[in-house]
N, C-alpha and C positions, 0 to 999 in steps of 0.2 A: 422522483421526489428526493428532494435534502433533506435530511436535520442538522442544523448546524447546534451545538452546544458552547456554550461561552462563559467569563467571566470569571471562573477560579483564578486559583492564586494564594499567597502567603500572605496572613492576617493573623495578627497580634488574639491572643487570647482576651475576651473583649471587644473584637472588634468587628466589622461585618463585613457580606460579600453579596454580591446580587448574580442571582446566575442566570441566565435565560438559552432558551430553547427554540429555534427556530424553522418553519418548514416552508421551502420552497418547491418549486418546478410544479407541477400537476396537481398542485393542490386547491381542492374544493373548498374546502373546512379541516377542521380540528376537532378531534372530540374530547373524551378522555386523555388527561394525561398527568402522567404518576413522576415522579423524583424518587430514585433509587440511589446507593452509597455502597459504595465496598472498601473497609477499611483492610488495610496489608494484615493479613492470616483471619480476619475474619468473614461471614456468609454475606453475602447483598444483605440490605436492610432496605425495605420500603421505606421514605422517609414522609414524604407527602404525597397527597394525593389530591386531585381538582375534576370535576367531572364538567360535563359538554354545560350543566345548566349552574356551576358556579361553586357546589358545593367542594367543600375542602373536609381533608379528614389528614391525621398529623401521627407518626411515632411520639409516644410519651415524651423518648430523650431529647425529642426538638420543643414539642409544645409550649408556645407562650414563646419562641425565640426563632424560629423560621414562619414565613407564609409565602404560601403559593399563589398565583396569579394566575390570569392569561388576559391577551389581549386577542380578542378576535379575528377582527379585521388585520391584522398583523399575522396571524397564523403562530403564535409565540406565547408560551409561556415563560413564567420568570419563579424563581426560589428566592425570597429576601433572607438572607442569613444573618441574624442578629447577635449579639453576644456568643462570639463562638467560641469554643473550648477546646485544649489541643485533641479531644475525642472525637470533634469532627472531622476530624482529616481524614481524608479517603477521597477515590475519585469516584464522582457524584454521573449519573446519567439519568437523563430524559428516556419516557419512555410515551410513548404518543401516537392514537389513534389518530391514524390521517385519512381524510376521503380524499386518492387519489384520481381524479376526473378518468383514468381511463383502468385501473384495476376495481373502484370500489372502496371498501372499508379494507385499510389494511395497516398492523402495527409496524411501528420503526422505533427503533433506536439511535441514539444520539450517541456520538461519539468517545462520551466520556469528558469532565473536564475535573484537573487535579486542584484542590483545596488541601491546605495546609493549614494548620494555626499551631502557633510556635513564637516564641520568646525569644 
């Protein structure tokens, strides 16, 4: 199994970023899966969160300015990041229960991708 992670990058304060998360090789389905950030000297921040049946749950500091997705049949989730602020910068990872056809239920991590927003 892959996760590939994508789509960061430098964005104007104000402006957006779509990030998606993807899983290949042995995969069955997708179940859960959460969007995590770690800004430079600060802890991981759960940012969002999406479960197998659709539901979403959100950090206050995003609320009302990121949502989370998935597509199913794709194996992929996505983060919409709306009016960003230079306080989101941090690099953002996936984090995603995968059914892989020959381990099971098992989590992976996504590689990491770096967001910036900056003037």
């Amino acid at each position: 199994v892959q996760l590939q992670a994508s789509g960061g990058g430098l964005a104007q304060p104000g402006g957006s970023l779509r990030l998606s998360c993807a899983a290949s090789g042995s995969v069955s389905s997708i179940g859960a899966v959460d969007w995590y950030r770690r800004a430079p000297g600060k802890q991981r921040e759960l940012v969002a969160a999406i479960t197998s049946g659709g539901s979403t749950n959100y950090a206050d500091s995003v609320k009302g300015r990121f949502t989370i997705s998935r597509d199913n049949a794709k194996n992929a989730a996505y983060l919409q990041m709306n009016s960003l602020k230079p306080e989101d910068t941090a690099a953002y990872y996936c984090n995603v229960r995968i059914y892989d056809t020959s381990t099971g239920w098992e989590m992976y991590w996504g590689q990491g991708t770096l967001v910036t927003v900056s003037s």
